[in-house]
C-alpha positions in Angstrom: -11.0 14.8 5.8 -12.3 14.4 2.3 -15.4 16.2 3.0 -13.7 18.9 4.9 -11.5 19.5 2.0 -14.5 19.8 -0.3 -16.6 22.0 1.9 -13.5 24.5 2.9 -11.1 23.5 0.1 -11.9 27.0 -2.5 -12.2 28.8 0.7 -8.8 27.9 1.7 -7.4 27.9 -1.6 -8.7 31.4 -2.1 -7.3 32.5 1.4 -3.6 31.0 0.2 -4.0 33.5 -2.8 -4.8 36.5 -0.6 -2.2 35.7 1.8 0.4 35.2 -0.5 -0.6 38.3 -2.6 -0.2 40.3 0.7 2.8 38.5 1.3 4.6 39.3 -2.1 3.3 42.5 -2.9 4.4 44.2 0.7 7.9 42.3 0.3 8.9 44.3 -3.0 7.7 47.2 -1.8 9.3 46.8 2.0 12.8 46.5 -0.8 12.4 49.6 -2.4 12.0 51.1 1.0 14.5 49.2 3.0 17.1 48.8 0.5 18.2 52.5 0.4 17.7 53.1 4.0 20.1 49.7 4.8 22.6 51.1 2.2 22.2 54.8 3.7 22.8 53.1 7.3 25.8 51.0 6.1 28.0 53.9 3.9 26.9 56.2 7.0 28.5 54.1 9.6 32.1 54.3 11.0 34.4 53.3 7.7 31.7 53.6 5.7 32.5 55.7 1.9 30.3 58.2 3.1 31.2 58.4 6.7 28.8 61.0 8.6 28.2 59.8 12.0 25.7 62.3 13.5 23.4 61.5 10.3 23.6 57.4 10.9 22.9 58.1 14.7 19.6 59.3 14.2 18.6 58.2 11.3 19.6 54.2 13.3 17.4 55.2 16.1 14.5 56.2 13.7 15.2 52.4 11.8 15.2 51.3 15.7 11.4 53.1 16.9 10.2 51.8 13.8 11.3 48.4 14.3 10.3 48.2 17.9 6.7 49.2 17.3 4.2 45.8 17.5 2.6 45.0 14.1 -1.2 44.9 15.3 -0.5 48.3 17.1 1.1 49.8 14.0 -1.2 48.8 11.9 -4.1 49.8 13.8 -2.4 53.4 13.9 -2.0 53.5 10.4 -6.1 53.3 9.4 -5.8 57.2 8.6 -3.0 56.8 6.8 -4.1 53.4 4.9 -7.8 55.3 4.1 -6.1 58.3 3.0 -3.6 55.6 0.1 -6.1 52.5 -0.3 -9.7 54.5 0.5 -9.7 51.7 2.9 -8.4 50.1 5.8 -10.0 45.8 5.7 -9.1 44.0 2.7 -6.0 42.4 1.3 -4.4 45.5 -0.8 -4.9 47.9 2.3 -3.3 45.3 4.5 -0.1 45.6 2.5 0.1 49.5 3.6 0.9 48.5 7.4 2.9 45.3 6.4 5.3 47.1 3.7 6.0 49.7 6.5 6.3 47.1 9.4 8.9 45.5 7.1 11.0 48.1 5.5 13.0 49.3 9.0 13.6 45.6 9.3 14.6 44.6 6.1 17.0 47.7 6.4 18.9 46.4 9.1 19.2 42.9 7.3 20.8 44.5 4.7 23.3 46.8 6.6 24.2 43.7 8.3 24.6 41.8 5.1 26.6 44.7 3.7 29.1 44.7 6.6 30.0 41.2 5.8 31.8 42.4 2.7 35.2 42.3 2.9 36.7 46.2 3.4 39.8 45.4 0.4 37.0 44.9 -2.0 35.8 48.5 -1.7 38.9 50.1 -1.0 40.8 48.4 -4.1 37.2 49.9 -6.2 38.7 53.6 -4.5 41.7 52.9 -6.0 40.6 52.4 -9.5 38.9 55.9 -9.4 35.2 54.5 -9.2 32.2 56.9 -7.7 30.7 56.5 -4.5 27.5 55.0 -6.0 29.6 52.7 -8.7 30.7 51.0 -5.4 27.8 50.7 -3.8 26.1 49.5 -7.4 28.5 47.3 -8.8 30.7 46.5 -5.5 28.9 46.0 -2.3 25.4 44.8 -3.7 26.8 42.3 -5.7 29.1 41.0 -3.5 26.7 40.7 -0.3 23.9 39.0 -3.2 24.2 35.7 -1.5 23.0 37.2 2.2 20.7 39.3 0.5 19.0 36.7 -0.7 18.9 35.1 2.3 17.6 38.2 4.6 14.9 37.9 1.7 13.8 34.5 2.8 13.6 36.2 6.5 11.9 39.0 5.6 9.2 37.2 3.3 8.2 34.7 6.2 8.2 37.1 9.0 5.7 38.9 6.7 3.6 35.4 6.6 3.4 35.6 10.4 2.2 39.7 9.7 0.1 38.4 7.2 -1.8 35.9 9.8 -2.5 38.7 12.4 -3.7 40.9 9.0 -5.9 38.7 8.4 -7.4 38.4 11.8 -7.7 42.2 11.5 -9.8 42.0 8.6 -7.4 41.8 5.8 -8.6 38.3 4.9 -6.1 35.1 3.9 -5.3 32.3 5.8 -5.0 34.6 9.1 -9.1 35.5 8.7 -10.3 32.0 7.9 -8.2 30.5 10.7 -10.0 33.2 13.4 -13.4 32.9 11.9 -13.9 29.1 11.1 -11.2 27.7 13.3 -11.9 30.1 16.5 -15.1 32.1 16.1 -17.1 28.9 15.1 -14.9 26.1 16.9 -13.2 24.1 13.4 -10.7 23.1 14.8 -10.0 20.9 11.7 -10.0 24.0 9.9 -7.4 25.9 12.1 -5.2 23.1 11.6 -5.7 23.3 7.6 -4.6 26.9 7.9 -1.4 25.5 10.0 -0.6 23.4 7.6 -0.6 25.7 4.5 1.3 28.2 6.4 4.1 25.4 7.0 3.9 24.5 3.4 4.3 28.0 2.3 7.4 28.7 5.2 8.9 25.1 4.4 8.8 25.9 0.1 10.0 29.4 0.6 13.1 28.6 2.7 14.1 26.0 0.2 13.6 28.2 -2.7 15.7 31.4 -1.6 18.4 28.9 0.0 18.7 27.2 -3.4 19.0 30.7 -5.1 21.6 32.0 -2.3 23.6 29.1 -3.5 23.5 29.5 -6.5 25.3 33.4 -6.5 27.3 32.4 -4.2 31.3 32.4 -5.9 32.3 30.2 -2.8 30.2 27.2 -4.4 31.7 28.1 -7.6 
């Protein structure tokens, strides 16, 4: 094991880099893209402040087509658009072009879901006291859903880790690429376990980070 570690160890470490700066960078950008479209879906709906039904019809089945599509497909259909932002489609940066956009219809519906949990007094006593349809949705609904938010957070950042791994076996490098060439393409399997087990560690420290922090803004534990 020790030699393994020695003769892959930079690699891997390297790889765990890339995969988590894929990983990060297309989670904050999947939020400022799936944030407003979960809020738009949410104020849209039936009861919602800004009730328009025919707008949140379409504009759910659009979240839904986008949702539906399979990542390796998507991504694969989005070279021309990931040349035409990146100048590239391989690498780690490009690969966050198809992950962000994977992600964003998804992390839309975990936050109109999150935002339905909120009890309907809580807004309606804010209408009372004269405040503005976005002063709810600022200082009312997203800090009172905080708590799920975080937590459809944790979701979204490790279903990206699984995106990330077939990325990677795409040519976007990480954990995903050294696990297909060493630990498929030239029979390691030492070295696809390795790549297992980092994934786990990353999953396993993740989950126990964004729970501890979803705790924490939670008023019920107060």
């Amino acid at each position: 094991m020790m030699e393994l570690l020695q003769r892959y160890g930079p690699m891997l470490l390297e790889g765990t880099g890339a995969t988590l700066v894929m990983v990060l960078g297309s989670t904050v950008c999947a939020y400022i893209l799936g944030l407003p479209m979960g809020v738009l879906l949410r104020v849209t709906d039936r009861g919602g402040i800004m009730e328009n039904r025919v707008f949140n019809s379409v504009f759910g089945w659009i979240v839904n087509i986008l949702r539906s599509l399979p990542f390796i497909i998507l991504m694969v259909a989005l070279f021309p658009f990931t040349r035409l932002i990146m100048g590239k489609i391989i690498g780690t940066a490009a690969a966050c072009v198809p992950l962000t956009i994977a992600a964003a219809p998804f992390v839309a519906r975990l936050v109109e879901s999150s935002l339905s949990e909120i009890d309907n007094g809580v807004v309606e006593a804010a209408k009372c006291m004269g405040a503005t349809n976005g002063q709810i949705i600022l200082r009312v609904m997203l800090p009172e859903s905080l708590p799920s938010l975080i937590r459809g957070l944790s979701i979204t950042t490790i279903t990206l880790i699984g995106y990330s791994a077939m990325a990677g076996a795409a040519g976007a490098g990480g954990l995903g690429d050294i696990a297909m060439r060493y630990g498929f393409h030239r029979y390691e399997p030492k070295v696809m376990i390795l790549t297992i087990i980092l994934l786990i560690v990353i999953v396993c420290l993740i989950q126990i980070i964004f729970d501890h922090l979803a705790a924490r803004v939670d008023k019920r534990n107060r």
